[in-house]
Every structure is written in C-alpha cells, then in structure tokens.
C-alpha positions, 0 to 999 in steps of 0.5 A: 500500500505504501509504494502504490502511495507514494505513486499516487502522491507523485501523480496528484503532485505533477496534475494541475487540473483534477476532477473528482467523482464519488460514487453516483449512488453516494455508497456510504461515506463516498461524498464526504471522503471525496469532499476532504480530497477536494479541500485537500487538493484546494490548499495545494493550489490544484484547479479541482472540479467536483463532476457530481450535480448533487450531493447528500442532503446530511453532510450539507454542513461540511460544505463550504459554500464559497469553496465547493461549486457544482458543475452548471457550467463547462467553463470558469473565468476566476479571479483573484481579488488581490488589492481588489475588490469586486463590487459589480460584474454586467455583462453584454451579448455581441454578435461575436461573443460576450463582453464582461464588465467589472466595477472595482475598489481599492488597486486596479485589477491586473491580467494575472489575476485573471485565469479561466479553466475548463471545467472538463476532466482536466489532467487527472480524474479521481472516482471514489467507491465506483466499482467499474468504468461503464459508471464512470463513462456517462459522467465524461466528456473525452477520455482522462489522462490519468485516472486514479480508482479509489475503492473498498470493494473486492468487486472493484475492476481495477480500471484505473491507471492507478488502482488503491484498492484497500479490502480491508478498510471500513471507510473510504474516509480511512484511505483517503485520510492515507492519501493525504497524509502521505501528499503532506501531514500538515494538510489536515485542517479543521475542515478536511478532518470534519469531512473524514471523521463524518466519513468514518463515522457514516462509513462505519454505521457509528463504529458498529462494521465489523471491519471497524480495527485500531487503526480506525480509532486511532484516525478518529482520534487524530483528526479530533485533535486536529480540530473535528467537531464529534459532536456537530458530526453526530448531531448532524448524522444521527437522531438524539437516542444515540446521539449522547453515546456518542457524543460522549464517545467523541469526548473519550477519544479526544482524550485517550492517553497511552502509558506504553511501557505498562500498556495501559490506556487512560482517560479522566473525564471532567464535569464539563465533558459530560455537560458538553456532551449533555450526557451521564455516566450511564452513557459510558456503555458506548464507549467501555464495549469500544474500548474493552473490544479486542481492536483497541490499541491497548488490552487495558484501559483506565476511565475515571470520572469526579463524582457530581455527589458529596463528598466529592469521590473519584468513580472508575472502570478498569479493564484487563484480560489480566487476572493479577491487574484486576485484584491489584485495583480490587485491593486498593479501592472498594469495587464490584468486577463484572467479566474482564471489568471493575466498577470501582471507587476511589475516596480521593477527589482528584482523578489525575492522582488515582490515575497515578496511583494506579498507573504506577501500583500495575 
C-alpha cells in the first residue's frame, strides 16, 4: 500500500487540473471522503472540479459554500481579488461573443489575476467507491489522462491507471485520510478532518462494521485533535437516542492517553465533558464495549470520572484480560468486577492522582 502511495502522491503532485467523482449512488461515506480530497487538493493550489450535480442532503454542513461549486457550467473565468475588490460584474451579448464588465475598489485589477479553466476532466480524474468504468463513462466528456480508482470493494475492476484498492478498510474516509497524509501531514485542517471523521463515522454505521480495527480509532482520534467537531458530526448524522453515546464517545477519544511501557490506556473525564456532551455516566456503555473490544490499541484501559455527589469521590472502570491487574485495583479501592471489568471507587477527589496511583501500583 505504501509504494502504490507514494505513486499516487507523485501523480496528484505533477496534475494541475483534477476532477473528482464519488460514487453516483453516494455508497456510504463516498461524498464526504471525496469532499476532504477536494479541500485537500484546494490548499495545494490544484484547479479541482467536483463532476457530481448533487450531493447528500446530511453532510450539507461540511460544505463550504464559497469553496465547493457544482458543475452548471463547462467553463470558469476566476479571479483573484488581490488589492481588489469586486463590487459589480454586467455583462453584454455581441454578435461575436460576450463582453464582461467589472466595477472595482481599492488597486486596479491586473491580467494575472485573471485565469479561466475548463471545467472538463482536466489532467487527472479521481472516482471514489465506483466499482467499474461503464459508471464512470456517462459522467465524461473525452477520455482522462490519468485516472486514479479509489475503492473498498473486492468487486472493484481495477480500471484505473492507478488502482488503491484497500479490502480491508471500513471507510473510504480511512484511505483517503492515507492519501493525504502521505501528499503532506500538515494538510489536515479543521475542515478536511470534519469531512473524514463524518466519513468514518457514516462509513462505519457509528463504529458498529465489523471491519471497524485500531487503526480506525486511532484516525478518529487524530483528526479530533486536529480540530473535528464529534459532536456537530453526530448531531448532524444521527437522531438524539444515540446521539449522547456518542457524543460522549467523541469526548473519550479526544482524550485517550497511552502509558506504553505498562500498556495501559487512560482517560479522566471532567464535569464539563459530560455537560458538553449533555450526557451521564450511564452513557459510558458506548464507549467501555469500544474500548474493552479486542481492536483497541491497548488490552487495558483506565476511565475515571469526579463524582457530581458529596463528598466529592473519584468513580472508575478498569479493564484487563489480566487476572493479577484486576485484584491489584480490587485491593486498593472498594469495587464490584463484572467479566474482564471493575466498577470501582476511589475516596480521593482528584482523578489525575488515582490515575497515578494506579498507573504506577500495575
């Protein structure tokens, strides 16, 4: 997958023109994957043209309406307002062609702010989730140059010039997030990690797909950090009798530490995160069934939360498949073990020195 990476990356590097295609039916998280490419390719400087007419009506709030236009037109004049601004346009029909007229503001607009682009297929087209090229064909005027084939499907034809078929992955979300990350890190903003965690989220029915790994996790939890919004993601995509499960599960994620040398992972909930995500501890049953399944990075896991009673209390789980790890934190604080788990309560109110305690007593 590497080598087929940097291939790609390679190709995406020396194509100025790129027109982009989801899967016509829209199969799972095609859009929004196709969507974090599009911004992706905007930052690098890349003409980029969306060949779809229309989109998901659920992801309408990933889309930045100033950036993304769809196809009405086979032609762009763009102009860059640099110094300008642009307060009027008019335009006027001859009988050899059309004449456009521009009021400005501020400096004199120049010729080499002025670009006009095709808004054919360009040098590369990129099809996301589309399983054959007969589906490809009725979207085309004239043949690509390149085409790079992006797919989770073992169906798939490989029809591409470049085929990065990944069997394996949940989402299509995943693999572009691959993608990106092999072109440049850095291009991870914001907006771009939105698109990919609503993919990943959509793609994987809410973490439920059986293919669902670590490495879905571990994504999820990168682009929170780089600034996705869990809980405008799953308030937009799913209805309120999940909505605070998840929510919460978006709070853990984003705070989920590792302890490599005792391969322990651990997260301290405050108060706030449960207001944030208007949920309560009895919501965490989401999150410990992801957390405690076997494709979690870590075998065993810490959560620790400040009790809302008075005293003020610290209350915990502690998961492990390993027996001694289990009666150590049985010894130390009063708790009740459920399977692999314990339910347990510590009398200091600082989560932050429990964790410590149990950190270094394991």
């Amino acid at each position: 997958m590497v080598e087929n990476l940097k291939k790609i990356k390679k190709v995406i590097e020396r194509a100025q023109n790129v027109s982009l295609l989801p899967s016509p039916d829209f199969r799972k998280d095609s859009f929004p994957a196709t969507l974090a490419l599009f911004y992706s390719l905007k930052k690098l400087s890349k003409n980029v043209n969306l060949l779809t007419r229309d989109y998901p009506k659920r992801f309408s709030f990933l889309i930045e309406k100033e950036e993304v236009t769809f196809p009405k037109a086979d032609f762009l004049i763009s102009i860059r307002q640099a110094g300008t601004k642009i307060s009027q346009l008019f335009y006027e029909k001859r009988e050899n062609g059309l004449a456009l007229y521009l009021k400005t503001r501020g400096e004199e607009l120049k010729k080499e702010n002025i670009s006009t682009q095709p808004l054919g297929l360009g040098d590369l087209l990129i099809t996301l989730g589309i399983g054959e090229f007969k589906k490809v064909e009725k979207f085309l005027k004239g043949e690509p140059k390149s085409l790079i084939n992006i797919d989770n499907q073992l169906d798939n034809k490989n029809y591409g010039d470049l085929n990065l078929i990944e069997l394996g992955a949940p989402s299509f979300s995943e693999i572009v997030f691959d993608l990106i990350n092999t072109i440049d890190e850095n291009l991870f903003d914001e907006k771009i990690s939105n698109c990919l965690l609503a993919g990943i989220v959509q793609g994987t029915s809410n973490f439920q797909d059986p293919k669902v790994n670590e490495q879905t996790f571990q994504k999820a939890s990168l682009l929170i950090e780089k600034g996705a919004d869990f809980k405008k993601t799953i308030s937009q995509l799913y209805g309120m009798g999940e909505e605070t499960s998840l929510r919460l599960f978006g709070r853990v994620l984003s705070k989920v530490n590792l302890s490599e040398n005792k391969d322990v992972a651990w997260v301290i909930l405050t108060r706030e995160d449960f207001s944030e995500a208007q949920a309560s501890p009895l919501d965490l049953r989401f999150s410990l069934a992801k957390l405690s399944s076997s494709l979690f990075p870590s075998q065993n896991f810490l959560v620790l939360w400040e009790s809302s009673n008075s005293p003020s209390l610290t209350r915990g789980v502690f998961y492990s498949p390993s027996k001694r790890m289990i009666e150590k934190i049985l010894a130390r604080f009063t708790g009740e073990q459920k399977g692999d788990g314990v339910l347990f309560v510590a009398e200091e109110s600082n989560p932050q020195k429990v964790k410590d305690e149990i950190i270094n007593s394991i």
